[in-house]
C-alpha positions in Angstrom: -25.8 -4.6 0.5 -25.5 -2.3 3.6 -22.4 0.0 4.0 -21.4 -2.2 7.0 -21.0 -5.0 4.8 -19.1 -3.3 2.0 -16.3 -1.8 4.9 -16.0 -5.4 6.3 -15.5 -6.8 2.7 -13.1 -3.9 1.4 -10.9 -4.7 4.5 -11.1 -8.2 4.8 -10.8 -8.9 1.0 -8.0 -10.9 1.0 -10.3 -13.4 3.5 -12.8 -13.2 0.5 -11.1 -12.3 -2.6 -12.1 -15.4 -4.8 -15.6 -15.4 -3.8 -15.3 -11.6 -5.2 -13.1 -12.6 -8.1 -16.3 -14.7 -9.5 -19.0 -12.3 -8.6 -17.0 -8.9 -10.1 -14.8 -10.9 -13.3 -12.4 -8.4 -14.5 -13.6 -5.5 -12.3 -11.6 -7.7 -9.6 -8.6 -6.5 -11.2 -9.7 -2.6 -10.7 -10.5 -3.2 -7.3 -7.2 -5.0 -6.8 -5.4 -2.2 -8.2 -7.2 0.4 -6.1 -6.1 -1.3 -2.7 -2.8 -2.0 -3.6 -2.3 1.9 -5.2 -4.1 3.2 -2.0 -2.6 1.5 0.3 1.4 2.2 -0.7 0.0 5.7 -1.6 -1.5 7.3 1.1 0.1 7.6 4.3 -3.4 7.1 6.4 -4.2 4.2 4.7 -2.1 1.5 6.4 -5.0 -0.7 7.5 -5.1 -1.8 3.9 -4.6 -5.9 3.6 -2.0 -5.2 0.6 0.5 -7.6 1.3 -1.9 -10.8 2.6 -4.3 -9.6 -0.3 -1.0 -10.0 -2.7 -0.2 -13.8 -1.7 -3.9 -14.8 -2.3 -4.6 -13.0 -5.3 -1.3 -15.5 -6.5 -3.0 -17.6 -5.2 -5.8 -17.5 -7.3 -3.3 -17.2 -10.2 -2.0 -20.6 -9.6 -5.2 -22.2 -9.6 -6.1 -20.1 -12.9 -8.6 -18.1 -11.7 -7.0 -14.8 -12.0 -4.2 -14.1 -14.9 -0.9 -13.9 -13.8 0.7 -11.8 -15.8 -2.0 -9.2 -15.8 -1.4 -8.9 -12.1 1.9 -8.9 -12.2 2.2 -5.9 -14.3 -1.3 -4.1 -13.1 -0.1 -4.5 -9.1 3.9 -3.9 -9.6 2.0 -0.5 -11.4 0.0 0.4 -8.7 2.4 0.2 -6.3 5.2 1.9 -8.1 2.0 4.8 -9.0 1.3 4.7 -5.6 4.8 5.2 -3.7 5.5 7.8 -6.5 2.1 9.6 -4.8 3.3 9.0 -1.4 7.0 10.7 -2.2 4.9 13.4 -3.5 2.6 14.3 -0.9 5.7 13.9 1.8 8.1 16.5 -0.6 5.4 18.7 -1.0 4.1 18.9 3.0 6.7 17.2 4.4 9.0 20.0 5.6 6.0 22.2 6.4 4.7 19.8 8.6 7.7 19.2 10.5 8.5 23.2 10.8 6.3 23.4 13.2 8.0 23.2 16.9 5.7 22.5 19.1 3.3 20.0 16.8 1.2 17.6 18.9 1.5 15.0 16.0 4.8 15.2 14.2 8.4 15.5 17.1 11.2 17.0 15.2 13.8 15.4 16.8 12.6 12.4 15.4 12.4 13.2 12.3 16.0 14.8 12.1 17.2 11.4 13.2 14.9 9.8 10.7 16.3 12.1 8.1 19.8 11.7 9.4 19.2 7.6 8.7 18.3 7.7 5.4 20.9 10.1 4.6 23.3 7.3 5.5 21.4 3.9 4.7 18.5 6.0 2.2 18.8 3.8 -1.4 19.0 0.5 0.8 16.7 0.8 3.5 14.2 2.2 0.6 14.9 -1.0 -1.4 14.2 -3.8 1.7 11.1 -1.2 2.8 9.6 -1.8 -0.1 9.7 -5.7 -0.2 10.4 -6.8 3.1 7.0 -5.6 5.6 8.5 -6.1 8.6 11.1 -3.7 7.9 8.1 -1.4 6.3 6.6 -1.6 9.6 
């Protein structure tokens, strides 16, 4: 296996995830976890097939190739582990970032209206973010 054809599997798993799920057995459910806990967890990481990944690995399930419940608690895990990491890295460089003026990345006017949002709509908007992806996006 070249590196090429590991990237192209890693991004596409969701395309290939029970042709995976037969070759790894219960290593699928590390990998699984991995994606899912990278993908909510680090900001850069968006490329990630989480949520398609999510409706196949049930999928699966259904079909009794993958246990249910053991996804059920391992992914609601890594995805609670990873937006716990996520709020972390953003409260500990968040306002450092944005303290800088004249940043060719981050515009602080749009992240005081940002903040000013969640300040008014923060414990909803974080609720339907989390479970709705086109609101995410």
């Amino acid at each position: 296996m070249d590196f090429s054809y590991l990237i192209d599997l890693f991004l596409h798993l969701d395309k290939n995830l029970a042709l995976v799920a037969n070759q790894w057995g219960v290593w699928i459910y590390a990998l699984l976890f991995a994606i899912i806990f990278v993908e909510t967890g680090l900001v850069v990481m968006p490329f990630l097939p989480g949520d398609s990944l999510l409706f196949v690995a049930g999928a699966i399930a259904a079909v009794g190739g993958l246990d249910l419940v053991a996804l059920m608690a391992l992914l609601t895990a890594a995805a609670v582990m990873g937006d716990a990491l996520n709020y972390s890295i953003g409260r500990t460089i968040g306002n450092r970032v944005f303290s800088w003026e004249n940043s060719r990345w981050f515009n602080r006017n749009a992240f005081d209206k940002a903040h000013a949002f969640y300040e008014k709509y923060g414990p909803i908007t974080i609720v339907l973010g989390r479970f709705m992806p086109f609101i995410r996006t």
